[in-house]
N, C-alpha and C positions, 0 to 999 in steps of 0.2 A: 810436478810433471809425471804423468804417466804409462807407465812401461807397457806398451802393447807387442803381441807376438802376432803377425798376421803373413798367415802361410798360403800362399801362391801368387808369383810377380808376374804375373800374365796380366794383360790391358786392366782390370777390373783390380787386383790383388795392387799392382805397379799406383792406380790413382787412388785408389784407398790410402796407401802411403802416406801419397804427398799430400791430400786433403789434411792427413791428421798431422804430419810435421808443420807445414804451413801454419797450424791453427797456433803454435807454441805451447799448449798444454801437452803433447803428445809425443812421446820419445817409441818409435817404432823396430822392430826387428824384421824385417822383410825376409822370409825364408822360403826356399825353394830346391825342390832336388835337384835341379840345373843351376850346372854357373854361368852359362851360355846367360840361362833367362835372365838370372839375376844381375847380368852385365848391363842391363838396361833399366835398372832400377834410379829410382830419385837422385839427382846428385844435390842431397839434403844432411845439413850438420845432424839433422835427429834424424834420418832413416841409414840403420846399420845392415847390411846383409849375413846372410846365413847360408850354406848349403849344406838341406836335413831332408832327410828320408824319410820320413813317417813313420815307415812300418818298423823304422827300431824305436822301441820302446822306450828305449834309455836314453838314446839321444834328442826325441819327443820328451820327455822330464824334463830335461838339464836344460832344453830351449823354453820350458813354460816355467819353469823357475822365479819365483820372484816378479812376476808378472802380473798387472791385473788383470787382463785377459786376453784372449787368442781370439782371432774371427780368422775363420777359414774362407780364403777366396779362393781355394783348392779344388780339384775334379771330384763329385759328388761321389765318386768312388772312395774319395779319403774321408768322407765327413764322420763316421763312425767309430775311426781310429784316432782322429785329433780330437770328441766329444768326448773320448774315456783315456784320454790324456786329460784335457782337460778336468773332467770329474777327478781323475786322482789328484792333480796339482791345486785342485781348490780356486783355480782361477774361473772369470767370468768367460761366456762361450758363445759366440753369434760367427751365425752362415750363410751363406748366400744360395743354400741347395734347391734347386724344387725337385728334388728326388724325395716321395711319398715314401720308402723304406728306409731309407735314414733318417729323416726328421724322425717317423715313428720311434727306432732308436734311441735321439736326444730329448727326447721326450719320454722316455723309461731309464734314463741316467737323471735327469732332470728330479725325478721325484726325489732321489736319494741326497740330491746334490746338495752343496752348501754354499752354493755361487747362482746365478742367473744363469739360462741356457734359454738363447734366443735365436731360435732356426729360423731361415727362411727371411732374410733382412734386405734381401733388395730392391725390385721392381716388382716384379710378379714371379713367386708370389714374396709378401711384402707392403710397398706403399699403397700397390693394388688392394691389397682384403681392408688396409687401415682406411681408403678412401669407401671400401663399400661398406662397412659398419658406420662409417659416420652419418651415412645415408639414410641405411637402415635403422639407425634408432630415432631416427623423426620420425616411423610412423606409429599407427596405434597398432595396426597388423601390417605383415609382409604378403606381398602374392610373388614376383618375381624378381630377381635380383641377376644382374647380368655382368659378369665382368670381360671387357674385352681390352686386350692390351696387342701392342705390333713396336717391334726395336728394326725399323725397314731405312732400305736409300733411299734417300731422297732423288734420285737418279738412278732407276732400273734399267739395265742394260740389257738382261739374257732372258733366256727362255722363263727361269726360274723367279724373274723377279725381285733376285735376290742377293745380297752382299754378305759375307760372314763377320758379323759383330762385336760375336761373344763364343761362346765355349763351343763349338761343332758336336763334343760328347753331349754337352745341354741337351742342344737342338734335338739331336738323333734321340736321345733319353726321351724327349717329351714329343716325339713325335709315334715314340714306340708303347709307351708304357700306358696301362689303365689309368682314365680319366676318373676323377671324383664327382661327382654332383649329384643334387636336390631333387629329383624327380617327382612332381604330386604328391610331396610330400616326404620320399623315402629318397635314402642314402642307399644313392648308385655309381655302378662301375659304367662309366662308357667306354668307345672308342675310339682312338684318338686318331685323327686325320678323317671325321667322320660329323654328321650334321654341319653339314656347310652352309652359310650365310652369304648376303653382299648387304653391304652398305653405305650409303655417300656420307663424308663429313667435308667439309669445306669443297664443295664442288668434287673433291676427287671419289672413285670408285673403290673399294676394299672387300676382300673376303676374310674371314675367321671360321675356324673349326675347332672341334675339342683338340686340347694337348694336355698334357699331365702335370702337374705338379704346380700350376700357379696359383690355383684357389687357396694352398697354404690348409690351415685347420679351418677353415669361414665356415665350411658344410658341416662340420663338427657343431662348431658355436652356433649354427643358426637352424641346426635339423628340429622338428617338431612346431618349428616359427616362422618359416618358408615356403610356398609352396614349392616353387621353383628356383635353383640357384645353379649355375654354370658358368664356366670358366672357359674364351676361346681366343686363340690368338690369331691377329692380325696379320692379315700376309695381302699382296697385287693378288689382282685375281689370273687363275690360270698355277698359283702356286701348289695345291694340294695336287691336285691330280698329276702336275709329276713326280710329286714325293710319294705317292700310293704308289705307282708305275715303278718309281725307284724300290720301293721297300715290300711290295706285296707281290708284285706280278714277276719283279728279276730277283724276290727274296732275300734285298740288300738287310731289312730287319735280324736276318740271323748271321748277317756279316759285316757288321755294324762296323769296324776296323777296313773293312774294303771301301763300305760308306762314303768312312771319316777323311778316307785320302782320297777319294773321287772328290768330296767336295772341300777337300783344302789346297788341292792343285787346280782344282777349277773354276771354283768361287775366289776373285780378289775380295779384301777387305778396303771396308773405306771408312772415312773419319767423318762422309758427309750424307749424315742418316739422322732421321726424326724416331722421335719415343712417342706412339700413342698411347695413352690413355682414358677412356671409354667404358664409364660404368653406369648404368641404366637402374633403377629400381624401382618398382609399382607397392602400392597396399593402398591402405586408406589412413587417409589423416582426417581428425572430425569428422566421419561417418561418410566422406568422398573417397572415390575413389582418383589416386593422385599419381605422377608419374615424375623423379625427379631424374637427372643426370649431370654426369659430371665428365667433364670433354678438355683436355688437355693435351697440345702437344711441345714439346721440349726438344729443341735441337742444337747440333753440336756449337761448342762456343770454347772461344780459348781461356787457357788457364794459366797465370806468372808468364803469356807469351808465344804457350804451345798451344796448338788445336788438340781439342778432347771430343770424341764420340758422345754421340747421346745419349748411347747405351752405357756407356763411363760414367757420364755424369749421374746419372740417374740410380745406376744400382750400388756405385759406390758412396754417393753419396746419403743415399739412407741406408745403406751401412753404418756410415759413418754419425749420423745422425743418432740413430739406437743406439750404440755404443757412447758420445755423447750423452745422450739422456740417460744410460744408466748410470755415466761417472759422475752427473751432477745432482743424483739423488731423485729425479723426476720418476723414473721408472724404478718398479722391484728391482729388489738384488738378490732374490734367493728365486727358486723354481724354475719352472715354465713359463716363457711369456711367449705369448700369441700376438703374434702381430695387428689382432685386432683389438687387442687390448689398448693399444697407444691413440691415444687422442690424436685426431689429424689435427688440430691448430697446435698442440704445442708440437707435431713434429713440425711444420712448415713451418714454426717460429725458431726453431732450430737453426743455428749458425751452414747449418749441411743440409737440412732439410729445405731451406731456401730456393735451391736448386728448383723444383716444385712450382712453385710459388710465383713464378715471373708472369705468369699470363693468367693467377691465378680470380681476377675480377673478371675476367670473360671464362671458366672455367664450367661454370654453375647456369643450367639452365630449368625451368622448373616447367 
């Protein structure tokens, strides 16, 4: 059995848990600077709690101790101080961040390391970049490459079209920060909440715009091999335009903490929300010009009894999945791994990655 240290007990950190005690390979430590939070951790023989601070040093050791690794479900604010804990402790390292300046970070600890350091493990970016690489290497050349992902209710109430899922600090992160992508060929900055789209899938209506941090490294791995590649996330339509109004016109961007309590007193959360997933790619295959995609949606469903979020299922679970496949030897144990590195059939064959996989014969259209 193996000892995991997996630091933050918020929705996402709390089912990564149970995923991994349930499996009986996995004896966990669920750590958190709150005991409030922690009060609502697993009531599981193998998940022990913690209450640890990050920023001491030493008490960050003595918790990776003897460990074989740490995944941080932590606020992408800590991803850089648990990465160089990790690196000193010699244990394995996977995160759930899409903060573009911390991966960069675990990714310059990564070189020196003598463990695996695998950022970026959940949804988007994550199962997102391993579904568009699989894509991409059917063809002989790339032209475009599209990734669009949405964690929405499945019952919008408000103006905003929206329910809060996952991290609020996420959200505002990638709704703030420089986008990554492919532009005719060249690795560019966009902006994010900006090139707006609509588009129907199963009868309903959707919009997407750029946000930051989900393409993961894909623009890295596929510059010089793509014409075009971008990353947009999925929102009802009528959602950007008041998040622009929120963050440009009353200048909530540079009071990102006024933001965060406007929208966690206002926004309820709900447990009854669909995960899209929506990746598009063009090139040529034998000398045609081809167009394949891949269309998936994933909604909430109970677990040992309880109801779980979609967004739960889905980011913790390929979490959980990576981590998995590095304990059973399928994946590297030393460096950098890119999430596009991972075979999408062994992740889906994955006991976690399965998650995935339910509607995965209607997924694939060419």
């Amino acid at each position: 059995m193996k000892s995991i240290l997996l630091i933050g007990a918020g929705k996402i950190g709390s089912m990564a848990a149970e995923l991994l005690a349930r499996s009986g390979d996995y004896r966990v430590t669920l750590a958190d600077r709150s005991a409030e939070q922690l009060a609502g951790a697993p009531k599981l023989a193998a998940v022990e709690t913690l209450v640890l601070d990050v920023g001491d040093e030493a008490a960050l050791a003595q918790a990776l101790a003897g460990k074989f690794a740490v995944l941080s479900a932590a606020p992408y604010q800590l991803t850089a101080a648990i990465a160089r804990g990790a690196a000193k402790a010699k244990v394995h390292y996977l995160d759930l961040t899409e903060d573009v300046a911390s991966t960069r970070i675990v990714k310059a600890l990564a070189a020196e390391a003598e463990t695996v350091f695998a950022p970026q493990c959940g949804l988007a970016p994550g199962f997102i970049t391993i579904v568009a690489n699989d894509l991409a290497s059917r063809f002989d050349t790339l032209q475009d490459v599209r990734l669009r992902v949405g964690a929405l209710p499945r019952y919008p109430s408000n103006a905003l079209n929206y329910n809060l899922t996952w991290s609020t600090d996420g959200v505002i992160n990638e709704y703030c920060e420089p986008c990554e992508a492919i532009v005719d060929g060249q690795s560019r900055e966009t902006p994010a909440l900006e090139e707006l789209e609509e588009f129907s899938l199963d009868g309903v209506t959707y919009e997407a715009f750029n946000t930051s941090g989900g393409v993961g490294t894909l623009c890295e791995s596929l510059v010089g091999k793509v014409r075009n590649l971008n990353y947009r996330t999925i929102r009802y339509p009528g959602h950007a335009a008041i998040m622009r109004a929120l963050l440009n016109d009353l200048g909530l961007r540079h009071r990102r903490e006024v933001l965060k309590d406007i929208l966690e007193n206002a926004l309820p959360t709900t447990l009854q929300d669909v995960v899209i997933v929506f990746v598009t790619v063009s090139g040529t295959q034998g000398g045609r010009l081809v167009q394949e995609t891949y269309a998936n949606k994933i909604y909430a469903q109970p677990l040992a009894g309880t109801m779980k979020s979609a967004i739960q299922i889905t980011t913790a679970g390929a979490a959980c999945a990576v981590l998995d496949l590095i304990a059973s030897g399928q994946l590297p144990d030393r460096g950098f791994l890119r999430q596009e590195d991972i075979p999408l059939e062994l992740f889906l064959q994955n006991r976690f990655g399965r998650c995935y996989a339910v509607d995965e014969a209607h997924a694939r259209s060419a």
